[in-house]
C-alpha positions as a printed Julia matrix, in Angstrom:
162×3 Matrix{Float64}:
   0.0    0.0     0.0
   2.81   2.23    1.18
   4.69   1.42   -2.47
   1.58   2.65   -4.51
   0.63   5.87   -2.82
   4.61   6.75   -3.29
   3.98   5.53   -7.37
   0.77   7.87   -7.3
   3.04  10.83   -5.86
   5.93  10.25   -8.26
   3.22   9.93  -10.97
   1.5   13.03  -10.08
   4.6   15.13   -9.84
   5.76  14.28  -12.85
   2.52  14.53  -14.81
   3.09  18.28  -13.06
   6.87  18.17  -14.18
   5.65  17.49  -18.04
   2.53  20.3   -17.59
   5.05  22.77  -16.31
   7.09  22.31  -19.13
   4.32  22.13  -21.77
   2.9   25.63  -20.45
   6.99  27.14  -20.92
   6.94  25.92  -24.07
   3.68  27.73  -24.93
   4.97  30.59  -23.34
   8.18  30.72  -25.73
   5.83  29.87  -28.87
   2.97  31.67  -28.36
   0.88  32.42  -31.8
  -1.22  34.69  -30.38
   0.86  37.63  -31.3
   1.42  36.08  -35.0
  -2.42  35.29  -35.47
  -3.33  39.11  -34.7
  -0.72  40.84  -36.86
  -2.46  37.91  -39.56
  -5.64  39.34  -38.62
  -4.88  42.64  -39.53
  -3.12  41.85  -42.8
  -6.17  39.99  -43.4
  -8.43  42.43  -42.9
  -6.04  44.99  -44.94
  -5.76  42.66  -47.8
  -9.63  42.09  -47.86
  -9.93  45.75  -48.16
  -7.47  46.71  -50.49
  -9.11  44.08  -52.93
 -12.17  46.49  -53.64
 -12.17  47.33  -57.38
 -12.09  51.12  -58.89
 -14.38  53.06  -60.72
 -12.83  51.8   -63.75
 -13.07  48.3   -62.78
  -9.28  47.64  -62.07
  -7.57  46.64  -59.09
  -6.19  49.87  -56.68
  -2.36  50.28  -56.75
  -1.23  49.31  -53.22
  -0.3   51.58  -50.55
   2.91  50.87  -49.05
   1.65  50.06  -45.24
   4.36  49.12  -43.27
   6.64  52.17  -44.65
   3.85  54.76  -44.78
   4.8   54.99  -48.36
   3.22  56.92  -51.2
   1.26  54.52  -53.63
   3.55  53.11  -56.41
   2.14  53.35  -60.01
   1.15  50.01  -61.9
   4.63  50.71  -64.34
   6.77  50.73  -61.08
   5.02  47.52  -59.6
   5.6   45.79  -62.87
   8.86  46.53  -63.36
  10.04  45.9   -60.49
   7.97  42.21  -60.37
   8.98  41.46  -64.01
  11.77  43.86  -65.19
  14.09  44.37  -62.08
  16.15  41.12  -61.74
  18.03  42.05  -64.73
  17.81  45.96  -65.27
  17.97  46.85  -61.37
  15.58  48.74  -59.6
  16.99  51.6   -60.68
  17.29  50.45  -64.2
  20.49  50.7   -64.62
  21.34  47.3   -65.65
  22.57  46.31  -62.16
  20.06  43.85  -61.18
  20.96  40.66  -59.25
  19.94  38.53  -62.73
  23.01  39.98  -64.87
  25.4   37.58  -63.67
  26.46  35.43  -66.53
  23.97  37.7   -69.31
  25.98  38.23  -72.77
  24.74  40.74  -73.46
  24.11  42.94  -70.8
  20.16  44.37  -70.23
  19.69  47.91  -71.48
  20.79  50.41  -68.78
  17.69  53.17  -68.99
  19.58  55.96  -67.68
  21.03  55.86  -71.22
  20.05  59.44  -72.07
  21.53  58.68  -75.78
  19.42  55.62  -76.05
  16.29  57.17  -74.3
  16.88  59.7   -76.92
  16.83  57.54  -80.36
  14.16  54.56  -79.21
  10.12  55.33  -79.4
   7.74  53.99  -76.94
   6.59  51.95  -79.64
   9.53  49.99  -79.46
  10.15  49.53  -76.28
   6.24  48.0   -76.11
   7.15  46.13  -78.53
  10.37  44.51  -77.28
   8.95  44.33  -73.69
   5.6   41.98  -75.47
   7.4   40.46  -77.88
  11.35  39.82  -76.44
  14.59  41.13  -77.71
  14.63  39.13  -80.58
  11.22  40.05  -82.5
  13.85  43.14  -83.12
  16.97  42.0   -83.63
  18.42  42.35  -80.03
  19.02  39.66  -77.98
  17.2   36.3   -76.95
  17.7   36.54  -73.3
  14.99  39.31  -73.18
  11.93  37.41  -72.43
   8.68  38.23  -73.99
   6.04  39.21  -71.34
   2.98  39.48  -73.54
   1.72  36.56  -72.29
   2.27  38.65  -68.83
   1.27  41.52  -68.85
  -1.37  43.22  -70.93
  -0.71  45.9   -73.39
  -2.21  48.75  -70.9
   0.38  47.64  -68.33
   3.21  47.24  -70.95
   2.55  50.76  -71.68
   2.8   51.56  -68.09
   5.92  49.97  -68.02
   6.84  52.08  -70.93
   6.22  54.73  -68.87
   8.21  53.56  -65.82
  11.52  53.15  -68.15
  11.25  56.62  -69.86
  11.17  58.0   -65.91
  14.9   56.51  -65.68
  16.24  59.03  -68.24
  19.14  60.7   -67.2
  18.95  59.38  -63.74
């Protein structure tokens, strides 16, 4: 008798040994914290996906940063365009490695100078080849839409001189 109430009190302290350590472990992983800041982005996202007047999607607001709202050109390029012609479009993106040739650098004021939008639409739809240029441009036609190639368009011409 004496041997199984002192089983039942080793039992029961270590079944309060392993809850102990269960509730530290909650303690150190606690999702709370995670599952409201998820809340919120939810509730952000849900709101942001209302559609405009003109039936197209709002350009996103930069949250986090407070940032101005970046134009549909700048969101593109940066999604599509950037890995090879930078950010900053000057031909610096983390893509060039290895590229023969290298991307256009935009800040070109020369080549800003002698190329029409037209042709820049047409390379970015159609890839560097459907003009002569080279392969490794990608065609995003199948991308992008010809109203947001045009914004594009619009993005690159902003690099001039910069």
């Amino acid at each position: 008798m004496k041997m199984r109430r002192t089983l039942l009190v080793l039992s029961s302290l270590s079944f309060g040994m392993i809850l102990t350590a269960c509730n530290s472990c909650v303690d150190q992983h606690n999702p709370r914290p995670d599952q409201a800041k998820f809340k919120q982005e939810e509730t952000f996202a849900k709101a942001e996906q209302t559609l405009t007047p003109e039936g197209t999607i709002p350009v996103p607001v930069a949250v986090a940063t407070g940032g101005a709202p970046r134009s549909l050109g700048q969101e593109k390029f940066e999604l599509f365009c950037a890995a090879c012609h930078g950010v900053n479009g000057k031909a610096n993106g983390p893509g060039v490695a290895g590229l023969n040739p290298m991307p256009r650098n935009f800040t070109d004021v020369a080549w800003q100078g002698k190329v029409d939008d037209a042709h820049i639409h047409k390379i970015i739809k159609e890839g560097g080849a459907s003009v002569g240029l080279s392969a490794t441009m990608p065609a995003w036609g199948s991308a992008l839409n010809d109203a947001e190639i045009d914004d594009v368009v619009k993005w690159v011409r902003q690099f001039k001189g910069k």
